[in-house]
TIMARKE-131092 format. One record per residue (C-alpha): residue number from 1; x, z, y. Coordinates in Angstrom, 2 decimals, padded with zeros to 5 digits. Each point is the difference from the previous one (the first is absolute). Example, Ala and Ser with C-alpha at 12.3 -4.5 7.8 and 13.67 -1.06 7.14 Angstrom:
<sites>
<site num="1" xx="012.30" zz="007.80" yy="-004.50"/>
<site num="2" xx="001.37" zz="-000.66" yy="003.44"/>
</sites>
This chain:
<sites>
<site num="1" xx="080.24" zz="276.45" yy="100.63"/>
<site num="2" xx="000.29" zz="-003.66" yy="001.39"/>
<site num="3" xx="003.18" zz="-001.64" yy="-000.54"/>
<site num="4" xx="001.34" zz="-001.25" yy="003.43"/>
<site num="5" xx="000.43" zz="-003.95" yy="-000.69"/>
<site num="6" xx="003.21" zz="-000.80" yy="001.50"/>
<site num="7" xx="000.75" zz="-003.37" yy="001.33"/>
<site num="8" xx="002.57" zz="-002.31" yy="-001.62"/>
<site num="9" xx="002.74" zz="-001.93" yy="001.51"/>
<site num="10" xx="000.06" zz="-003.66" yy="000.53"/>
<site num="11" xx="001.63" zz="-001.64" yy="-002.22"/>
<site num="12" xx="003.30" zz="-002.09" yy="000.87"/>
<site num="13" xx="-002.08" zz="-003.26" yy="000.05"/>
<site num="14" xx="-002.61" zz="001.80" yy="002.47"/>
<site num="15" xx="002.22" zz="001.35" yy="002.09"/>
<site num="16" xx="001.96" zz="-003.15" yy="000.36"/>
<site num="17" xx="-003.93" zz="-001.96" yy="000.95"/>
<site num="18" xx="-001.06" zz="001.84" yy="002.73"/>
<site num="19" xx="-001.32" zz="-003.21" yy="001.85"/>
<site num="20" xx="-004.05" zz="-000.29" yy="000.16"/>
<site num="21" xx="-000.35" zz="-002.80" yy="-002.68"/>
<site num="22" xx="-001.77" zz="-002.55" yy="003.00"/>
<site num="23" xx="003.36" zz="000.26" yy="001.54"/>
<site num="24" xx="002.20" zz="-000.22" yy="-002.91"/>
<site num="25" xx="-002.75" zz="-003.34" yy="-001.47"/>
<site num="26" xx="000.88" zz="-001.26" yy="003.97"/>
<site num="27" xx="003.89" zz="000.35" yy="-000.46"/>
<site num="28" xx="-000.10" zz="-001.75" yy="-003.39"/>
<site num="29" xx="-002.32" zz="-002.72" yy="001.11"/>
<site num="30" xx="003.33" zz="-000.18" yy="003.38"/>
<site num="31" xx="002.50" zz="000.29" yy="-002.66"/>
<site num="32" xx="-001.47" zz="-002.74" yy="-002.28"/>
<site num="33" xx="-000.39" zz="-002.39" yy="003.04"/>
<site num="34" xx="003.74" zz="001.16" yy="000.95"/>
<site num="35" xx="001.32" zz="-001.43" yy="-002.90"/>
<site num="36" xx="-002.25" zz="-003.22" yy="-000.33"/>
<site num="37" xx="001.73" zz="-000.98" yy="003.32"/>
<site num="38" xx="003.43" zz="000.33" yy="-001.51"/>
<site num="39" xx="-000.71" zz="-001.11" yy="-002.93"/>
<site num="40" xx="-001.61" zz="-003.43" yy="000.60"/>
<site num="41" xx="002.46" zz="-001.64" yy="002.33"/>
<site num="42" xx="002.34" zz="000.47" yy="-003.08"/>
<site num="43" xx="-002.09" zz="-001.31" yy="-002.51"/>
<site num="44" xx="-000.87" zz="-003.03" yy="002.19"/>
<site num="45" xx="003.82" zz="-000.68" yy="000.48"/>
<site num="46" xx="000.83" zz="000.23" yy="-003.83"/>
<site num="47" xx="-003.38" zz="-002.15" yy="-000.77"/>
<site num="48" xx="001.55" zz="-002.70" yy="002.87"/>
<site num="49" xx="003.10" zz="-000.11" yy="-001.40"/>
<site num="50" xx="-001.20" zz="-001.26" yy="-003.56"/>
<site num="51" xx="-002.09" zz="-002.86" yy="001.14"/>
<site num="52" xx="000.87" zz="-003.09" yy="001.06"/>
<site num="53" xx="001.00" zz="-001.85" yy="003.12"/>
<site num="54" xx="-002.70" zz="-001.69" yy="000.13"/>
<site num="55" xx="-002.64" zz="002.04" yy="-000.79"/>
<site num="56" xx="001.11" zz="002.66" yy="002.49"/>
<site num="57" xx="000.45" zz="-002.28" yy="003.02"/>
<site num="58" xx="-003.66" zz="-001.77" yy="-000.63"/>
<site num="59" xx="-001.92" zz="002.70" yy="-001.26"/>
<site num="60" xx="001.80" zz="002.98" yy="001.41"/>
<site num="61" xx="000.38" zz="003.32" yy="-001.11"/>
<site num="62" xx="-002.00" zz="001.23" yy="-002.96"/>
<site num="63" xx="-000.23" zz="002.94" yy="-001.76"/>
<site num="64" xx="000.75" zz="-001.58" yy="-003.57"/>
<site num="65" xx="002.13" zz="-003.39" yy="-000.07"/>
<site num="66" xx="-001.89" zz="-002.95" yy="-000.13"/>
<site num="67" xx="002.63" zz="-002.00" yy="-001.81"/>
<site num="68" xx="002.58" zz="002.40" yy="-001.43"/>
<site num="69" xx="003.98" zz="-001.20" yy="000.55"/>
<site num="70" xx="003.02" zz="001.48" yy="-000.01"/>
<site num="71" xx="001.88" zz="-002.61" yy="001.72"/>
<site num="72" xx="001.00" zz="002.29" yy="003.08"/>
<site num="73" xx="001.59" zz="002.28" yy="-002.16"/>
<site num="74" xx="001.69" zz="-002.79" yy="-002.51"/>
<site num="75" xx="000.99" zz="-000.97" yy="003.09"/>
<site num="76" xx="001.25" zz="003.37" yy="001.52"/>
<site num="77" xx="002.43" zz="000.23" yy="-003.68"/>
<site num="78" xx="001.02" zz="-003.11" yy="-000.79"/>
<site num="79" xx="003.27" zz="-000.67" yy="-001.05"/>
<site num="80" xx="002.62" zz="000.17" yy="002.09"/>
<site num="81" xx="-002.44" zz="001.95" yy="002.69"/>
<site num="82" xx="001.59" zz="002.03" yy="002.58"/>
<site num="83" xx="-002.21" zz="002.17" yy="-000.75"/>
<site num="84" xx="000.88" zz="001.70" yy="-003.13"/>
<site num="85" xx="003.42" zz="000.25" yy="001.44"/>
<site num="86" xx="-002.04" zz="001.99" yy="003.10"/>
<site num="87" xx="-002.08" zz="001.95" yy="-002.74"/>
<site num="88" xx="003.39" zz="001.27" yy="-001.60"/>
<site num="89" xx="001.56" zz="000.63" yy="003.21"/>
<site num="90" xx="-002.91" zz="002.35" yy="001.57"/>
<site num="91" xx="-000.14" zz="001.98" yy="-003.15"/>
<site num="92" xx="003.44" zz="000.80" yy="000.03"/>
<site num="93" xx="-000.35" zz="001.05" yy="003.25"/>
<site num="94" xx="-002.90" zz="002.27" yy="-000.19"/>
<site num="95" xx="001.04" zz="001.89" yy="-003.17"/>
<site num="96" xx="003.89" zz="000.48" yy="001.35"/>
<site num="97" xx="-001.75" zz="000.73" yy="003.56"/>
<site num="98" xx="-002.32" zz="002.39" yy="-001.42"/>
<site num="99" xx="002.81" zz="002.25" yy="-002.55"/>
<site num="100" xx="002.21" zz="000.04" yy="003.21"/>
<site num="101" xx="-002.60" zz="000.84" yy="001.90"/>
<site num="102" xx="-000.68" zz="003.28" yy="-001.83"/>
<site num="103" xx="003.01" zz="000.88" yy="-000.74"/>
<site num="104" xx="001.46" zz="-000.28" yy="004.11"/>
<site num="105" xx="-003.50" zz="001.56" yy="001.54"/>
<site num="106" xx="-000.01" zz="002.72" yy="-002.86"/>
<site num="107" xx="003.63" zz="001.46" yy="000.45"/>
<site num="108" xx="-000.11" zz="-000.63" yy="003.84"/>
<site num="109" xx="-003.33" zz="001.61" yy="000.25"/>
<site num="110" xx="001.08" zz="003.01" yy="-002.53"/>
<site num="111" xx="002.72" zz="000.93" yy="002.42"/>
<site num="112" xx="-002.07" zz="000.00" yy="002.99"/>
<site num="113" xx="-002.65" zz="002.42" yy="-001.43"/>
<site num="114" xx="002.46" zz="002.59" yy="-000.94"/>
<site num="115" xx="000.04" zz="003.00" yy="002.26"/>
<site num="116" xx="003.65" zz="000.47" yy="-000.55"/>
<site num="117" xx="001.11" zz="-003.10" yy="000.49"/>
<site num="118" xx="002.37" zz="000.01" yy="002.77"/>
<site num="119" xx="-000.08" zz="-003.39" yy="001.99"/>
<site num="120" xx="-003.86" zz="-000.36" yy="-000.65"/>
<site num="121" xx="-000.70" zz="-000.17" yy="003.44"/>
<site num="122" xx="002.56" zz="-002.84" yy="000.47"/>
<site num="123" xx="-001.00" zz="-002.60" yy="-002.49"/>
<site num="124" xx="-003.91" zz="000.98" yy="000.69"/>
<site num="125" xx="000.80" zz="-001.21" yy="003.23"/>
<site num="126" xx="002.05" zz="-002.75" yy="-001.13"/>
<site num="127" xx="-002.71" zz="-001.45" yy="-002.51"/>
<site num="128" xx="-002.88" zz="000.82" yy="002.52"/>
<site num="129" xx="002.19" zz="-002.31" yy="002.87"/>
<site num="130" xx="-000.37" zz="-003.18" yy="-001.65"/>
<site num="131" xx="-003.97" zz="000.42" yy="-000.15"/>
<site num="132" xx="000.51" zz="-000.17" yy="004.19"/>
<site num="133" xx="003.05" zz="-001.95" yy="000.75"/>
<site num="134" xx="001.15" zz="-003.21" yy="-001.89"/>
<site num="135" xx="002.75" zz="-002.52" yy="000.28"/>
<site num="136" xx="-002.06" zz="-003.02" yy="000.97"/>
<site num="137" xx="000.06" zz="-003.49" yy="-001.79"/>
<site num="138" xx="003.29" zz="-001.40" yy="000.79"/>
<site num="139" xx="002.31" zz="002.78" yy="-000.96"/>
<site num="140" xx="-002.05" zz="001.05" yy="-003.47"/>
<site num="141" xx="000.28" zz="-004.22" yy="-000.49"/>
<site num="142" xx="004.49" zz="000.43" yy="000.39"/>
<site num="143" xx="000.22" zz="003.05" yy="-001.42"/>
<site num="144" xx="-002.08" zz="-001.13" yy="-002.87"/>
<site num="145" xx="001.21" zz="-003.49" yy="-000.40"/>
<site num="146" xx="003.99" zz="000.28" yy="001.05"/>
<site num="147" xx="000.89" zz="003.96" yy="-000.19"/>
<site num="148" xx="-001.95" zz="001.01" yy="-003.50"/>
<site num="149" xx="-000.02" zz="-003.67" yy="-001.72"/>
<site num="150" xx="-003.07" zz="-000.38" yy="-000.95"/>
<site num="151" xx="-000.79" zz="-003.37" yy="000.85"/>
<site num="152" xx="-001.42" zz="-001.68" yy="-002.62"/>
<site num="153" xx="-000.52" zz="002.61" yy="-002.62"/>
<site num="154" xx="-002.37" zz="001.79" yy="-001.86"/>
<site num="155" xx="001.04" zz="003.07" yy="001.86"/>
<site num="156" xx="-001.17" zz="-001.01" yy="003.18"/>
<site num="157" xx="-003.84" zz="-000.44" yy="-001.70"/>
<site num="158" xx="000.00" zz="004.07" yy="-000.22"/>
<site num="159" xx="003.13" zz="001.91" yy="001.16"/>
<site num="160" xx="-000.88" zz="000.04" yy="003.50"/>
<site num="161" xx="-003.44" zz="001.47" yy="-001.01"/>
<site num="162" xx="001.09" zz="002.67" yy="-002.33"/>
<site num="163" xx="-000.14" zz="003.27" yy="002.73"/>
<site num="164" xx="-002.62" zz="000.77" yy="002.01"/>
<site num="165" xx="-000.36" zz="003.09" yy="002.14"/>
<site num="166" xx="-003.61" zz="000.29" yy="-000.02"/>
<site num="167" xx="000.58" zz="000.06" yy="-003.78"/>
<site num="168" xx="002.63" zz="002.93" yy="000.35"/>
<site num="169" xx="-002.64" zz="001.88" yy="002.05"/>
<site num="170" xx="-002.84" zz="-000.18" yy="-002.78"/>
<site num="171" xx="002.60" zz="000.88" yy="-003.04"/>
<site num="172" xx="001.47" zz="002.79" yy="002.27"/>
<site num="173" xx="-003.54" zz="001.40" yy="000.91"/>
<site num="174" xx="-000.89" zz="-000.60" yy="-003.62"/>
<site num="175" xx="004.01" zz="002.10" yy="-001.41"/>
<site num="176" xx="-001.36" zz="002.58" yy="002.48"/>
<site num="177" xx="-004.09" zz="000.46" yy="-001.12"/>
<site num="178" xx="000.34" zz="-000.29" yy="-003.65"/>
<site num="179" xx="003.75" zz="000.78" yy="-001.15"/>
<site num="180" xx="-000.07" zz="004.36" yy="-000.03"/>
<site num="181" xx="003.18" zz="001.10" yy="001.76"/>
<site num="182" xx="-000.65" zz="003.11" yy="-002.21"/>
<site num="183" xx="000.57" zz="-002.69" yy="-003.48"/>
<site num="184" xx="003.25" zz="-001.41" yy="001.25"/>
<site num="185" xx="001.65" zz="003.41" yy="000.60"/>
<site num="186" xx="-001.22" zz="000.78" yy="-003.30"/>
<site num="187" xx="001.77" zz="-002.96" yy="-001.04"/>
<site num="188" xx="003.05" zz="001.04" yy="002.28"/>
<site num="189" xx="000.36" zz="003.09" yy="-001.99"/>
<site num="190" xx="000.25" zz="-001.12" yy="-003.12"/>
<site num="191" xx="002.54" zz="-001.98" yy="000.52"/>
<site num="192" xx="-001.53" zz="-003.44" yy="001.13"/>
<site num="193" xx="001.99" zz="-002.33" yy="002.06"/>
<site num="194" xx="-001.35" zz="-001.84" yy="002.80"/>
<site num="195" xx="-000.70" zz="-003.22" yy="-002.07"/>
<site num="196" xx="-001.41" zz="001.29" yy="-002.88"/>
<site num="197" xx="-002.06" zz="002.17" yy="002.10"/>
<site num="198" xx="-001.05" zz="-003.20" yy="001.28"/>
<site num="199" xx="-000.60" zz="-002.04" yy="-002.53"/>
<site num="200" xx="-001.45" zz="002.71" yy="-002.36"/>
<site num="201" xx="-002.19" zz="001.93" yy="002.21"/>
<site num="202" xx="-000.71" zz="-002.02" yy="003.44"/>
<site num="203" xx="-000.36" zz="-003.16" yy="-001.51"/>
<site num="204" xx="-002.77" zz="000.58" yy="-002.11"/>
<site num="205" xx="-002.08" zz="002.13" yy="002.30"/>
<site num="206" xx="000.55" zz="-003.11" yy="002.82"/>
<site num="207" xx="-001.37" zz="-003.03" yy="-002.11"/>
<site num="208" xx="-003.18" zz="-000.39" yy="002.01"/>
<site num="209" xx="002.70" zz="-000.43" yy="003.09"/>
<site num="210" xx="001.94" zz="-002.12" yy="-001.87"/>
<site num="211" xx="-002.61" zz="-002.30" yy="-000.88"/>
<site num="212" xx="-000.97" zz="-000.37" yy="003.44"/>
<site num="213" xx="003.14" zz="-000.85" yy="001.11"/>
<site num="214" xx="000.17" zz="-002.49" yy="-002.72"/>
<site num="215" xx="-003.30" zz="-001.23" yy="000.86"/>
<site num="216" xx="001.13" zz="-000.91" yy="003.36"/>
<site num="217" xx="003.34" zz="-001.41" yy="-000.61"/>
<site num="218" xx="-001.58" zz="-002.39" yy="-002.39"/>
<site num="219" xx="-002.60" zz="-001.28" yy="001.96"/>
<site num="220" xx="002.46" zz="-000.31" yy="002.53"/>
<site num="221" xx="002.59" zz="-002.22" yy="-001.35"/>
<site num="222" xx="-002.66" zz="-001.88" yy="-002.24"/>
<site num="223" xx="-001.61" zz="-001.20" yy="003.16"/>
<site num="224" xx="003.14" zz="-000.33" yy="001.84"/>
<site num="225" xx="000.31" zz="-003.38" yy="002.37"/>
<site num="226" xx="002.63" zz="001.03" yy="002.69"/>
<site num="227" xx="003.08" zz="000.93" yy="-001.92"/>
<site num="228" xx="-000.25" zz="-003.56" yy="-001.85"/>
<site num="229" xx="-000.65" zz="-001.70" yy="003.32"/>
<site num="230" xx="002.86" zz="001.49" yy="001.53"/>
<site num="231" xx="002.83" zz="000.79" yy="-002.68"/>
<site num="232" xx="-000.24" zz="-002.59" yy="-002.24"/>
<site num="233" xx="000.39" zz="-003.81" yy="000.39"/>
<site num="234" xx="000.06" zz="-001.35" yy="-003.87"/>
<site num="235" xx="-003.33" zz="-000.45" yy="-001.61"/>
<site num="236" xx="001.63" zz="001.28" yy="-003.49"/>
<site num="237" xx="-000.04" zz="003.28" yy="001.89"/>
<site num="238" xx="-003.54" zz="-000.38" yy="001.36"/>
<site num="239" xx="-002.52" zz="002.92" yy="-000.62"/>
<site num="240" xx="-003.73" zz="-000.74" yy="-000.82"/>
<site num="241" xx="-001.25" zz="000.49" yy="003.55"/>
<site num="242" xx="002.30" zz="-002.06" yy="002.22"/>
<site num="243" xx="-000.69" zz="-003.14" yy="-003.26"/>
<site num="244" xx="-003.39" zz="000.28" yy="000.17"/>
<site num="245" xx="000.40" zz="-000.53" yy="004.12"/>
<site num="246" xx="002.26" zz="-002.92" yy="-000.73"/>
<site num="247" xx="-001.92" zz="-001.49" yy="-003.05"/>
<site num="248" xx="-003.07" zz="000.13" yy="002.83"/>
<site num="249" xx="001.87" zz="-001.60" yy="002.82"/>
<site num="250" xx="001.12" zz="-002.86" yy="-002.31"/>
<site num="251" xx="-003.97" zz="-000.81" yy="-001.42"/>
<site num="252" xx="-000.82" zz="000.08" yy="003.36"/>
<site num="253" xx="002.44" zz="-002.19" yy="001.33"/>
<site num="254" xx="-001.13" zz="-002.45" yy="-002.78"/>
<site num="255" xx="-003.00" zz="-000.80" yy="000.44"/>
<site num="256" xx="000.21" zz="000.50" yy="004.31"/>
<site num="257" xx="002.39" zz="-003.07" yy="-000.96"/>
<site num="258" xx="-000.62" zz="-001.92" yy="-002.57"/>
<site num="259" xx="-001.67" zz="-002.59" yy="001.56"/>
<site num="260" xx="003.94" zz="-000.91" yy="001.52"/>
<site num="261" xx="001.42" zz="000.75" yy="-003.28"/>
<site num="262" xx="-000.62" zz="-003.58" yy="-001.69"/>
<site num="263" xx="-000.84" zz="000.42" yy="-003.61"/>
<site num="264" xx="-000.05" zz="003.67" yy="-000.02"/>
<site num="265" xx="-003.58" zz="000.87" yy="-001.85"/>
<site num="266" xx="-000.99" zz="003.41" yy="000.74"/>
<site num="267" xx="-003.53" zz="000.53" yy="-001.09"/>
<site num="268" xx="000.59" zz="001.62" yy="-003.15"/>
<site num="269" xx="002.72" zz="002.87" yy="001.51"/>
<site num="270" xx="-002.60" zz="003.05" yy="000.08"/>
<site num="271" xx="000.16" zz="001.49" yy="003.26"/>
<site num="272" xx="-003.36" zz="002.51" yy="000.86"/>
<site num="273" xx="000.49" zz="000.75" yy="-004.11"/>
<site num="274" xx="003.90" zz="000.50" yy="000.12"/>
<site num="275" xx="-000.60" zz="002.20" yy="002.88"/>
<site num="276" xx="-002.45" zz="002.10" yy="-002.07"/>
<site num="277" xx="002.51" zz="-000.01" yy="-003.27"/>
<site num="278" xx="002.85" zz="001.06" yy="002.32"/>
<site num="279" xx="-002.21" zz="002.94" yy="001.27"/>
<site num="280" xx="-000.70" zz="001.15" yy="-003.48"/>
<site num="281" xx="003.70" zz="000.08" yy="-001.12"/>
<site num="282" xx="000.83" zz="001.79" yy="002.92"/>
<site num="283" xx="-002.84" zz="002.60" yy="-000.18"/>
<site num="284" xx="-000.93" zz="000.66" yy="-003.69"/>
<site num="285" xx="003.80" zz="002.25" yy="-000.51"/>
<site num="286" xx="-001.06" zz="002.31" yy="002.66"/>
<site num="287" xx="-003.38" zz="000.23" yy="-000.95"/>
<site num="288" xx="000.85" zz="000.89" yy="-003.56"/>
<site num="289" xx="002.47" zz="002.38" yy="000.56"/>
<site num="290" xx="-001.75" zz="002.03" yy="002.72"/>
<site num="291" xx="-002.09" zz="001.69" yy="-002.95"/>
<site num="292" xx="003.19" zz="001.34" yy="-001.72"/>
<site num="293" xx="000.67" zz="001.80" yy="003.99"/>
<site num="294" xx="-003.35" zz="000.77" yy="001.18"/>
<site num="295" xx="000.19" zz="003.69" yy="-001.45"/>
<site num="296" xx="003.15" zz="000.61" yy="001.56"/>
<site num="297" xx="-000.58" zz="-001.86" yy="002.86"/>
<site num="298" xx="-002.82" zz="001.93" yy="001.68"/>
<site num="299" xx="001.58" zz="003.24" yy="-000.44"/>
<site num="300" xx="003.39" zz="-000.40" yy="000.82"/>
<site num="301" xx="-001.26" zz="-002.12" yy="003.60"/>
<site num="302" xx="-002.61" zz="002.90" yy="000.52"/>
<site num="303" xx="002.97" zz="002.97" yy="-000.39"/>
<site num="304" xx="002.73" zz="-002.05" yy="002.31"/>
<site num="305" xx="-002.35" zz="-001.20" yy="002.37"/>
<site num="306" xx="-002.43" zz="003.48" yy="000.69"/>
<site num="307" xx="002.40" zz="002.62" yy="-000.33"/>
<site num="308" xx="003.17" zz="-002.37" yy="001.42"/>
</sites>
């Protein structure tokens, strides 16, 4: 009697190909060329920044430095430099403005995704308001400035920036898809309060929103130019965004006048080269980290931005 030969099940790794292979050779070749266009303006900007003046206003830019310096970034951190003081002060600002961050979008947003929560409809209204309707320039400068003090802090670098309603929305939509109601009445009957409920249970199953809310903040008050420009008038409370404008503004003015400027000898500040160094020191952070987020980062934007 013949056997009836049953077919077998893809495997995981077949199911998960189902693409003809000239498609999926066509999408790699797109991908590849995807990331060759990202990837070379950055390499040419880090090569730029290591070569000298000289070399890089005659010969232009080159994909390996024809003479190798490092006098853009000597002079970026020499002593006394503004800019360390502008280093300092940005990273100060992103960590605090990143843990405060989390912490006011993750309570804020907790309350608003629970059903029995009794003035959700209020403050989801309240929170989703300021995405509309804002103060305008002159009142958020007084208030700011005269009303909250903080002219001429390191508060004013990230404080303003540490709540965000289209953050709320993505860790509410996030409590909501991933955080069982059925787990935290567990929790409820056992005997869990509402902040170790929190902390114990919801926390952990809400790091991918976290991270994207972290992810955000960060890159927000790293690259953060306004609150500097408008809050703060002493350069010891400068961040690195509104410096590097300034530093910029000064090397220009230089050489536009240094013909006027008798004895003033300007050919050996690095301008196009300084401009590249600057770009690195403000880039490479972000770049690095992003890594350490990506995982979270695509899931937790996917759930509060799909299902929101």
């Amino acid at each position: 009697m013949a056997q009836t030969k049953l077919k077998s099940a893809p495997s995981h790794s077949e199911a998960r190909n189902l693409i003809s292979k000239p498609s999926n050779a066509f999408f790699n070749v797109l991908l590849i060329a995807a990331c060759f266009v990202t990837v070379f303006p950055l390499w040419i900007i880090i090569v730029s920044s290591f070569t000298s003046e000289y070399a890089l206003t005659t010969y232009g830019y080159r994909l390996w430095p024809l003479e190798f310096s490092v006098n853009a970034y000597s002079y970026l951190f020499r002593d006394g430099s503004i800019m360390i003081t502008a280093y300092k002060n940005t990273i100060i600002a992103t960590l605090a403005g990143t843990a405060l961050s989390i912490v006011t979008v993750g309570l804020y947003s907790y309350a608003l995704s629970r059903p029995d929560f009794r003035f959700k409809r209020f403050f989801t209204f309240f929170s989703f308001f300021t995405m509309l309707f804002g103060g305008g320039m002159v009142s958020y400068y007084n208030m700011a400035r005269s009303v909250l003090g903080l002219k001429d802090t390191v508060w004013a670098l990230f404080l303003p920036m540490s709540f965000s309603a289209y953050w709320v929305i993505i860790m509410r939509t996030f409590y909501q898809s991933n955080v069982p109601e059925a787990v935290i009445e567990s929790a409820r009957i056992d005997g869990s309060g509402e902040w170790r409920t929190f902390f114990q249970i919801v926390v952990p199953l809400a790091i991918p929103g976290f991270a994207t809310v972290a992810l955000f903040s960060a890159i927000g008050v790293w690259n953060d130019f306004r609150q500097c420009l408008l809050l703060n008038d002493s350069s010891q409370y400068y961040n690195l965004q509104y410096t590097i404008y300034q530093t910029m503004n000064n090397l220009r003015f230089l050489k536009e006048n240094a013909s006027r400027m008798g004895g003033v000898n300007v050919t050996n500040l690095p301008s196009e080269t300084f401009r590249m160094a600057m770009a690195v020191v403000t880039v490479g952070p972000i770049i690095l980290a992003y890594p350490f987020f990506q995982q979270y980062f695509v899931k937790g934007l996917t759930v509060g931005a799909v299902k929101g």
